[in-house]
Structure formats: structure tokens, C-alpha cells
Residue, then its C-alpha position, 0 to 999 in steps of 0.5 A: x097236309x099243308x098249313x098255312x100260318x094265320x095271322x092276326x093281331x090278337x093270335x100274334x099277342x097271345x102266342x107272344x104272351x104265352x111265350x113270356x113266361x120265364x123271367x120277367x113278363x114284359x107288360x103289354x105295351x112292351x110286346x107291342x113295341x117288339x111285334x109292332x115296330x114302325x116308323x110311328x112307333x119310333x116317333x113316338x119313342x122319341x116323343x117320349x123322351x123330348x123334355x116337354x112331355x117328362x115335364x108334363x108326366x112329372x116324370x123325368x126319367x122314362x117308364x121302364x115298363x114303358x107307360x108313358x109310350x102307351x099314353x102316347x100311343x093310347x092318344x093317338x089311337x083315339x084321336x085317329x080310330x076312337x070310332x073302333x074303340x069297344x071294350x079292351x083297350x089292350x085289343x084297340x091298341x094292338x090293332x093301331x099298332x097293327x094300322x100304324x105300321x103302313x103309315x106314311x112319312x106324311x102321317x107320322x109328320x101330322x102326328x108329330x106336329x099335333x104333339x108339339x102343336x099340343x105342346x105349345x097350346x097347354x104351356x099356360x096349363x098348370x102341369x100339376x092339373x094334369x095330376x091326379x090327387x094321388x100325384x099320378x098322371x091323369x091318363x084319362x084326363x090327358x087322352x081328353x084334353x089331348x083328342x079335343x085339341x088335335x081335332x080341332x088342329x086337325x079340322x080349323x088349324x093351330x091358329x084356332x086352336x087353344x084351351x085356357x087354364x078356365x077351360x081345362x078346369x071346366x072340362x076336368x070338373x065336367x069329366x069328373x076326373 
């Protein structure tokens, strides 16, 4: 009798996560940052120390847990496959993740730049804004301000691109969030 290992992506987390029941269970995003690592998620590990976004998370010290890489990651994700998102997020993450480990060096650079494009386009924004009235960061409000940005990045260039203080407001008022 022959066996051959079947992998998949959500096989490959059960199995990790089953294993990880002594001590400390690691959160999700800390399994995938052990059985997805790439050259994206390294980027996204050094955005996640760059002074502009612990700023902007009102936080500076990073998550030990690791939530704000997975803000970032969950970004992205939408930005790039918000297409295949249905139902779990920790399954649509775990796919991108999965996906992100054949990005090429020009793909990680894109998603580098939109960052700091990104960046640069909400320095007028009011980084409290980005709160939420319990003053934690608002992930839902921060992946749409994010997403509608880079796409238009993305589709008419940084020169085209641009939110106003009036247009975040409006945006967050119609959100609800």
C-alpha cells in the first residue's frame, strides 16, 4: 500500500493547529506566518514596523500576536482576491497566503509602493479617525479606505489618486463604522 501526502491549504492549518495544543496557542496569523513564509510576507513584516503605520494603528510597539501583520495581509488580500472572498476570513487569508508564496519580485515591489503610496495619500487624514470610539483601530474602516485607494492607484496612477479629510468622513458615515 502506497500513500501519498495530500496537501492543501486548509489540511496544512488543521493539522498545525491541532498540533498546537501545549503551551501557548499561537493565533492564526502567527501559523500562517510559520507554513506560509515568502518573500511577501517578509515584506509585510517590514511594513509592519515602518514608523508611518505604528503611527496609524496608534500603536507603537508591534502586536505579539501578530494583528497588525494580518491587517495588512487581510488588505491586501481584498485588494488583490476580494473576488474569493466567501464566508471565513481565516480560510481567504490562508489561500492568499498560500497564493502569495509564488509572487514575483515585481508584485511584491507593486504592493510595497501602494503602501507607501497609501501612506502618503492619508497623511492629512486625522489618524484618530481611523479609531474606533472604544480607541481601537478600526480594521473594517482601514481595509476600505485602503482597497478603494490602491485601486484607484492601481487603475489611474498616484497622481489620481487622493481622499480628503470631507471624503474619509463620508465614507466612514456611509460604512456605518
Amino acid at each position: 500500500v502506497a500513500l501519498q501526502r495530500v496537501s492543501t491549504t486548509e489540511t496544512d492549518c488543521r493539522i498545525f493547529s491541532r498540533l498546537n495544543t501545549g503551551g501557548l496557542n499561537l493565533s492564526p496569523q502567527e501559523i500562517r506566518g510559520c507554513l506560509y513564509r515568502s518573500d511577501f510576507y517578509k515584506m509585510i513584516y517590514a511594513l509592519n514596523s515602518e514608523a508611518c503605520w505604528r503611527n496609524m494603528v496608534g500603536k507603537k510597539e508591534e502586536d505579539d500576536k501578530f494583528r497588525d501583520v494580518e491587517v495588512l495581509l487581510r488588505s491586501y488580500a481584498l485588494l488583490y482576491d476580494e473576488a474569493l472572498y466567501s464566508g471565513s476570513m481565516i480560510r481567504f487569508l490562508n489561500r492568499f497566503s498560500k497564493e502569495a508564496q509564488a509572487f514575483d519580485e515585481e508584485k511584491i515591489e507593486q504592493s510595497k509602493n501602494i503602501f507607501f503610496d497609501f501612506m502618503r495619500i492619508c497623511e492629512d487624514i486625522d489618524k484618530k479617525d481611523f479609531l474606533t470610539k472604544t480607541g481601537s483601530f478600526n480594521v473594517s474602516l482601514f481595509d476600505a479606505v485602503f482597497v478603494t485607494i490602491a485601486e484607484r492607484i492601481l487603475s489611474d496612477g498616484i497622481e489620481n489618486a487622493s481622499i480628503t479629510q470631507a471624503a474619509f468622513n463620508e465614507l466612514k458615515d456611509v460604512r456605518g463604522l
